[in-house]
C-alpha positions as CSV (number, residue, x, y, z in Angstrom):
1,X,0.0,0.0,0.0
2,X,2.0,3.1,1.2
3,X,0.8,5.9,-0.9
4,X,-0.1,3.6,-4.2
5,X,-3.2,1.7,-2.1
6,X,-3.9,-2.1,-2.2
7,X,-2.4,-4.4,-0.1
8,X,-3.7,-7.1,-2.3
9,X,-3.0,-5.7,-5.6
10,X,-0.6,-7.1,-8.1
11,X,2.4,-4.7,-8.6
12,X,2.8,-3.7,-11.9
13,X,5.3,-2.9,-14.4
14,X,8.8,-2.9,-12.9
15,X,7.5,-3.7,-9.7
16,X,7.4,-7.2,-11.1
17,X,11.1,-7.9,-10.6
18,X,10.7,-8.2,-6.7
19,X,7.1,-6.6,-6.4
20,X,5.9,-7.5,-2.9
21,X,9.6,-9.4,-2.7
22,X,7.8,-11.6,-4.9
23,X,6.2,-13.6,-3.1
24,X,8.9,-14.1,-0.9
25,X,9.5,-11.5,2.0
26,X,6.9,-12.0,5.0
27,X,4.4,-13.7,2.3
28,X,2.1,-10.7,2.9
29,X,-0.5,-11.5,0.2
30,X,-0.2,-15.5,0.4
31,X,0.5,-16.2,-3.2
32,X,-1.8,-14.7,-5.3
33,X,-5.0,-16.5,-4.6
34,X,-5.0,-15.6,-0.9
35,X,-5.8,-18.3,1.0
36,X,-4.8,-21.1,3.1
37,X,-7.0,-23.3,3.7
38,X,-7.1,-24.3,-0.2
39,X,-2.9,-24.5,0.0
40,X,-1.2,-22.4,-2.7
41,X,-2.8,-19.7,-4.3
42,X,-4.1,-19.7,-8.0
43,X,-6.4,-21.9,-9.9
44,X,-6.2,-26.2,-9.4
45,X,-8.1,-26.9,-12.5
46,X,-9.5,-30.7,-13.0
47,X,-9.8,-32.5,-16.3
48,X,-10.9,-36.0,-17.4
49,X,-8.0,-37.9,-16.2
50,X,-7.5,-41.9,-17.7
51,X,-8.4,-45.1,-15.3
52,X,-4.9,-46.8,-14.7
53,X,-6.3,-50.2,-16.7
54,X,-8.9,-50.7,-18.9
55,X,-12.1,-52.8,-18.2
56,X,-12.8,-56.4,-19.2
57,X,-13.4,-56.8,-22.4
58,X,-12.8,-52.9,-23.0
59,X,-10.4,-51.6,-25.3
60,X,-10.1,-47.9,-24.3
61,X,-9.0,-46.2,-21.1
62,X,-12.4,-44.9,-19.0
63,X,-12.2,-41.2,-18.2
64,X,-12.5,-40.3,-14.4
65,X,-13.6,-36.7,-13.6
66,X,-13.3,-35.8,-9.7
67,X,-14.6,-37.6,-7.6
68,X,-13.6,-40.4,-9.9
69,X,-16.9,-42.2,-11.8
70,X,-15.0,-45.4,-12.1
71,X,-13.3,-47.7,-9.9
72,X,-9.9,-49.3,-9.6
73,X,-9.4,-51.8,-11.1
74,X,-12.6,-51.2,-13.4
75,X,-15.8,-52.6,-12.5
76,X,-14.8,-53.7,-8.6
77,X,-16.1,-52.6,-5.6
78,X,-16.3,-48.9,-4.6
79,X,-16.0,-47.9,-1.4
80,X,-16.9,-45.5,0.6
81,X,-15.6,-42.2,1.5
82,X,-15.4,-40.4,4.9
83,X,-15.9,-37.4,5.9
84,X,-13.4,-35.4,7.6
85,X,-14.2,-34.6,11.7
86,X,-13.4,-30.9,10.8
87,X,-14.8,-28.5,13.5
88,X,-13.0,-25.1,12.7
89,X,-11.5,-23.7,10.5
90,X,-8.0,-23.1,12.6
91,X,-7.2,-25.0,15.6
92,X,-7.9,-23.2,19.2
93,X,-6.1,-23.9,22.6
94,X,-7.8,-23.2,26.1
95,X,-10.7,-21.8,24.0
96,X,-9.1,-19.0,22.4
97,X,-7.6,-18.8,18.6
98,X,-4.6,-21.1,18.5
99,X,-1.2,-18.7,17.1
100,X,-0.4,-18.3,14.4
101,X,-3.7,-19.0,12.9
102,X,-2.6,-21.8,10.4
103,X,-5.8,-22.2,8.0
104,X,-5.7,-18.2,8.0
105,X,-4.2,-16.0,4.8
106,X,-2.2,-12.9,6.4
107,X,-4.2,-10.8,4.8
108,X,-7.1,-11.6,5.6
109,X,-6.1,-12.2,9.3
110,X,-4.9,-8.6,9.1
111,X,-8.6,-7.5,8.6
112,X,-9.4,-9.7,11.5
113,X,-7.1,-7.8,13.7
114,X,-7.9,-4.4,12.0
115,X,-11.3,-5.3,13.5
116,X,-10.3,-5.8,16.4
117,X,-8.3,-2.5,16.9
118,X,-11.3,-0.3,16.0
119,X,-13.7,-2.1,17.6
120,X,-11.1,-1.6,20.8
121,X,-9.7,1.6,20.5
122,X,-9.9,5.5,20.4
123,X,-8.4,5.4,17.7
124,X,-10.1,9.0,16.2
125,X,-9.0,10.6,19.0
126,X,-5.2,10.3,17.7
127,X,-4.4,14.4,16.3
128,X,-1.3,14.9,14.5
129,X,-2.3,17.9,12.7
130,X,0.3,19.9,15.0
131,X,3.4,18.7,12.2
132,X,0.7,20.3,9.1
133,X,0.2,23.6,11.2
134,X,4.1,24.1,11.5
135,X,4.8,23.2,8.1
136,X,6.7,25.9,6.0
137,X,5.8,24.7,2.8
138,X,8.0,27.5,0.5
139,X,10.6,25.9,3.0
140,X,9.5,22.3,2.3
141,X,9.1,22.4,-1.6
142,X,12.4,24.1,-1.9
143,X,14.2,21.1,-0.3
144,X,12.4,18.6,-2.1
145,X,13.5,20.3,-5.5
146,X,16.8,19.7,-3.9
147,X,16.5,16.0,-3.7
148,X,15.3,15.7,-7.1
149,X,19.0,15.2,-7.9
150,X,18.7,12.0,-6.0
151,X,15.7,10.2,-8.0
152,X,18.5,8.5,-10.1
153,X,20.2,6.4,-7.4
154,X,16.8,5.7,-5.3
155,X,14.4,5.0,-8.2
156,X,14.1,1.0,-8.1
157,X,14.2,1.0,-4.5
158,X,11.8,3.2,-4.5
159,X,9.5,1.4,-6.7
160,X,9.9,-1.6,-5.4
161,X,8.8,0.1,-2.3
162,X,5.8,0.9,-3.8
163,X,3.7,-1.7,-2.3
164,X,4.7,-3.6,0.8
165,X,7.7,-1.6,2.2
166,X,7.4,-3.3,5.1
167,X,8.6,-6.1,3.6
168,X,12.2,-4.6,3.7
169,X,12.6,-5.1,7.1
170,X,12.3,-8.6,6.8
171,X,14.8,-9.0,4.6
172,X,16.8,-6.7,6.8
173,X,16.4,-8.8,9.6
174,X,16.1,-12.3,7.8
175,X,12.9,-13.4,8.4
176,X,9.8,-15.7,6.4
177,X,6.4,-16.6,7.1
178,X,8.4,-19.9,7.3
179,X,10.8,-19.0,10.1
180,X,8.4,-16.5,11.9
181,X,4.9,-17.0,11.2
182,X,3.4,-14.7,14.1
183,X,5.7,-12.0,13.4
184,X,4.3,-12.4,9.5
185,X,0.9,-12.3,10.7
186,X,1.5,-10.0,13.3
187,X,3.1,-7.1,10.6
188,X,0.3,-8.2,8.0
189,X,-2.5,-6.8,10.4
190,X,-0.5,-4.1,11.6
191,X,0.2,-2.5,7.7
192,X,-4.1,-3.0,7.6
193,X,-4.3,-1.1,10.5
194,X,-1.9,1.5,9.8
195,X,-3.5,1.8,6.0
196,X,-6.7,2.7,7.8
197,X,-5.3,4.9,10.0
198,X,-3.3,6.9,7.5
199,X,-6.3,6.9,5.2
200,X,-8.9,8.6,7.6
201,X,-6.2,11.6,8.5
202,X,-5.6,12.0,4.5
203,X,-9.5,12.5,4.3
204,X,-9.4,14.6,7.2
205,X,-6.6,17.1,6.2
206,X,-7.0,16.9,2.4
207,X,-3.4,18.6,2.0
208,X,-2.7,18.6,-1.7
209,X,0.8,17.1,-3.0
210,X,3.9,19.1,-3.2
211,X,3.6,18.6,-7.4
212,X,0.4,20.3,-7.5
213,X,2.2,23.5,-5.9
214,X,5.5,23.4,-7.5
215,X,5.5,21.7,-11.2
216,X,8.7,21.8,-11.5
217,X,8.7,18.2,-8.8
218,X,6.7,16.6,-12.0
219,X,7.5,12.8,-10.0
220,X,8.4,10.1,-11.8
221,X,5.5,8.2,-11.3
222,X,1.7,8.5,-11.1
223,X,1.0,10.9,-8.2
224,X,-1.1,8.7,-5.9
225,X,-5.2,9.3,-5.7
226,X,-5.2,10.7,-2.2
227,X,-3.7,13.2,0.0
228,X,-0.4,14.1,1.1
229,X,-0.3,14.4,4.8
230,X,0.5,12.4,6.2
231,X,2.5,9.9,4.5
232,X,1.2,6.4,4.2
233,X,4.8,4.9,3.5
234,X,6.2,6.8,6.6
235,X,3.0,5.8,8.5
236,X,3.5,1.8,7.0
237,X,7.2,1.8,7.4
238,X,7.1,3.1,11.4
239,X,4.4,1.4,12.3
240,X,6.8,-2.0,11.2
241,X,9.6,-0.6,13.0
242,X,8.0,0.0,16.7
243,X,6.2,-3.0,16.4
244,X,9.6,-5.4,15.3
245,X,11.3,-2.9,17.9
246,X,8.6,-4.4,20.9
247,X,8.7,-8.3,19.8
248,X,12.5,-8.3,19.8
249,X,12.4,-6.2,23.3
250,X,10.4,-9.0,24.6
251,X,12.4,-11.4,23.0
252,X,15.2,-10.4,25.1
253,X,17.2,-10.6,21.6
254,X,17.2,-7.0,21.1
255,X,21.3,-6.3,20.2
256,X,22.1,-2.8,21.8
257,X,22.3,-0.7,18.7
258,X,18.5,-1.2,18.3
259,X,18.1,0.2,22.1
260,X,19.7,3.6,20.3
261,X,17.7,6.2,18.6
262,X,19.8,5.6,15.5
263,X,19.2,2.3,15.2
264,X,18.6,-0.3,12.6
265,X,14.9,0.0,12.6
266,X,14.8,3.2,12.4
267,X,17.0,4.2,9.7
268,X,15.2,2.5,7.6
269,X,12.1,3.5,8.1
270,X,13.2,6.8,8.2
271,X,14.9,5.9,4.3
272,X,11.6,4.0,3.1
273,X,10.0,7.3,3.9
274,X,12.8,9.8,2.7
275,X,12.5,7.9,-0.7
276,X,8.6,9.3,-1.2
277,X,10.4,12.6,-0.8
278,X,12.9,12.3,-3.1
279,X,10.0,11.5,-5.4
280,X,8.6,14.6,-4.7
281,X,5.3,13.1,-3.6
282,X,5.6,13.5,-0.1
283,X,6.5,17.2,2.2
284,X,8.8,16.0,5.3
285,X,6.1,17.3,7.2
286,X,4.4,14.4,6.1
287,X,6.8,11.9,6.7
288,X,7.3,13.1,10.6
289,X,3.4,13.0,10.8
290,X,3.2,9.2,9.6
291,X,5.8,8.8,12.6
292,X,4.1,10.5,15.3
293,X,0.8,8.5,14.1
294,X,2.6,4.9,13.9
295,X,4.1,5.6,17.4
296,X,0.2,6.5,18.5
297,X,-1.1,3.8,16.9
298,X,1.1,1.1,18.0
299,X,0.6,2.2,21.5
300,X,-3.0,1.1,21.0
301,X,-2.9,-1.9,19.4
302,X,-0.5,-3.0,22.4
303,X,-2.7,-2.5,24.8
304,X,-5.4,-4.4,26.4
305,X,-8.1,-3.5,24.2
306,X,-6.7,-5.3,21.4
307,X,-6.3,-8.8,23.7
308,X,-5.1,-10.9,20.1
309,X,-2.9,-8.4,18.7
310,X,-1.0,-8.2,22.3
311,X,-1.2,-12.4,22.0
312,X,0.2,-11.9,18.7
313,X,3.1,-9.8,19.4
314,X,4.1,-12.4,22.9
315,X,3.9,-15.2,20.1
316,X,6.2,-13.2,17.9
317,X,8.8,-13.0,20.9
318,X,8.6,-16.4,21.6
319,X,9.7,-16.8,18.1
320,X,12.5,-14.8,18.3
321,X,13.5,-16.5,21.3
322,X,13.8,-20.0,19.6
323,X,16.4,-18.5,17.4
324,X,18.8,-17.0,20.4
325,X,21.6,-19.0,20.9
């Protein structure tokens, strides 16, 4: 999502060459299909597949659509076939949702806890119009004509950033739905929540983009179709790094340098969002405001009135923890 919407959109053109870290990363949109209940994504189509010997005094092959019409060998008995004693969808333990939730996509399971948080929360009562109200925007727009000389060296970072930037940080940190499944679930639901979040103060503040003031900017890509402030990649891409910050706190993993304010996790969230700059789609005003409101909205989501997004990020330090030495 970011600024360009959609966490389940395909990425197009030259997004295609890691788009969401194709498909590896955290896994963020499970394939392309979504879910996992049904295994991997896309279509399993079924034909009219041969019987493996033909019948008594047949000299074709019989045809077996799914379930098979014919037996094996042809013409014996058939038997019959079970049902599965299936009760729910994904497992529970002492009566509550089992982590990670196994027969869940992330995505989808990031709605679930989006629900949860706004359902939960006070979520409207977050204000960081205070970084807008400051703003010098002559001030602002001459800077960002500055960086303009930087587009070159940032420009497929920046697209691949596109969609999923939080994604970076699991590669910065080496991680997979594989090797860390809650901490993929757990950063799935919190882009959702942050996406809504960032998406209800754009409505609110309506600040136009920097290129519709200064056309000299002219970005290299399509301006997204929303507003400015504040920035939904610096809102996305803090939102990962307080989170990741809190599991591996809990972890006890946490090396020092990500106890310091110029840490790991910061830079590059601080560089995900610098990038939309550099674009000249995004005022820094806007990228300190998508701070300010991922710090707000983390604080909320770890808090009691979001009881499986709290169980979520203890299951992601228990993960972390298996990997200490």
């Amino acid at each position: 999502m970011g600024d360009d919407m959609g966490r389940a959109g395909v990425t197009e053109g030259i997004e295609g060459i890691e788009g969401i870290e194709g498909i590896e990363g955290i896994e963020g949109i499970e394939g392309i299909g979504g879910g996992a209940v049904t295994g991997a994504g896309g279509g399993r189509p079924i034909g009219i597949s041969p019987s493996i010997e033909k019948g008594p005094g047949e000299s074709w092959y019989r045809g077996n659509r799914w379930p098979p019409e014919n037996t094996e060998p042809p013409n014996s008995t058939p038997s019959e076939w079970p049902r599965n004693n299936v009760t729910t969808l994904s497992p529970k333990e002492n009566g509550a949702l089992k982590l990670p939730p196994k027969a869940w996509s992330t995505e989808y399971f990031g709605v679930v806890m989006l629900t949860e948080f706004t359902k939960g929360t006070k979520w409207f009562d977050i204000d960081v119009s205070a970084e807008l109200t400051a703003a010098d925007v002559d001030k602002e727009l001459t800077q960002l004509i500055e960086l303009m000389e930087f587009r070159a060296g940032v420009m497929m970072e920046a697209l691949v950033q596109r969609t999923h930037p939080e994604t970076y940080f699991a590669r910065m940190l080496g991680y997979a739905k594989a090797t860390h499944p809650n901490t993929t679930y757990l950063l799935e639901g919190m882009m959702r929540i942050a996406e809504f979040q960032v998406m209800y103060h754009k409505a609110k503040h309506q600040r136009p983009r920097p290129s519709q003031l200064a056309p000299q900017l002219m970005p290299p890509i399509t301006v997204p179709g929303h507003a400015a402030f504040p920035s939904g990649h610096s809102t996305e891409a803090y939102t990962a790094r307080f989170c990741l910050g809190e599991v591996l706190r809990l972890a006890g993993t946490i090396p020092a340098a990500l106890q310091q304010d110029n840490n790991p996790l910061e830079r590059l969230a601080q560089r995900i969002a610098r990038n939309r700059e550099v674009l000249g789609l995004h005022y820094p005003s806007d990228s300190r405001a998508g701070r300010e409101l991922a710090e707000k909205t983390f604080a909320l989501a770890n808090s009691d009135a979001c009881p499986t997004i709290k169980r979520l990020i203890a299951a992601a330090a228990k993960e972390w923890q298996e990997f200490s030495a």
